[in-house]
N, C-alpha and C positions, 0 to 999 in steps of 0.2 A: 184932412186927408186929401193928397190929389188923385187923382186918378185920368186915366190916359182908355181913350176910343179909338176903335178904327171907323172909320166915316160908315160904311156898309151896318156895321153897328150898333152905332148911336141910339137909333130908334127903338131896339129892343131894350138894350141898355138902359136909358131913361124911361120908359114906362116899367119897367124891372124897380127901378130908383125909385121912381113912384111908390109903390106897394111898398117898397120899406121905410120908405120916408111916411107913409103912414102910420107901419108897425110901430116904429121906431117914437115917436113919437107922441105913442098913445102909452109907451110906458112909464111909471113912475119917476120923477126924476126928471124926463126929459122935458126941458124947455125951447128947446129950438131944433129945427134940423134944414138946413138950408142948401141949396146947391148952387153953384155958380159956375157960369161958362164964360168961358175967353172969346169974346169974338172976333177975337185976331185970328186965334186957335181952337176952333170950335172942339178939336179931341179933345182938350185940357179940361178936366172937371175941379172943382174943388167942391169939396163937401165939408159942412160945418157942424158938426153937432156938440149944443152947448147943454152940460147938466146942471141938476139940482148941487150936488155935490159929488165926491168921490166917488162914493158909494153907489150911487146913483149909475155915473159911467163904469165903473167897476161890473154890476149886474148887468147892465146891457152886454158888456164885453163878453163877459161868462156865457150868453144868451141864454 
């Protein structure tokens, strides 16, 4: 998933990220959840979240 900041932002933004890369994480299924920034282009996020299987991301989806 990418995702796009405005600089003023970011820092609410990413600690927001935090708390769900916790949740996120702590549920069934998920095995990774990673973020990544550009440091060319600090607004540019990508987010990685990798499941157990379908159903796995399926349920997170549903929330």
């Amino acid at each position: 998933m990418l995702k796009s900041t405005l600089p003023a932002a970011r820092p609410k933004y990413l600690e927001m990220l935090k708390g769900h890369a916790d949740e996120t994480i702590a549920e069934p299924g998920c095995i990774e959840f990673n973020v990544a920034q550009n440091p060319a282009s600090p607004s540019h996020l990508v987010l990685m979240e990798v499941y157990k299987n379908k159903t796995s991301m399926d349920a997170h989806s549903r929330g």
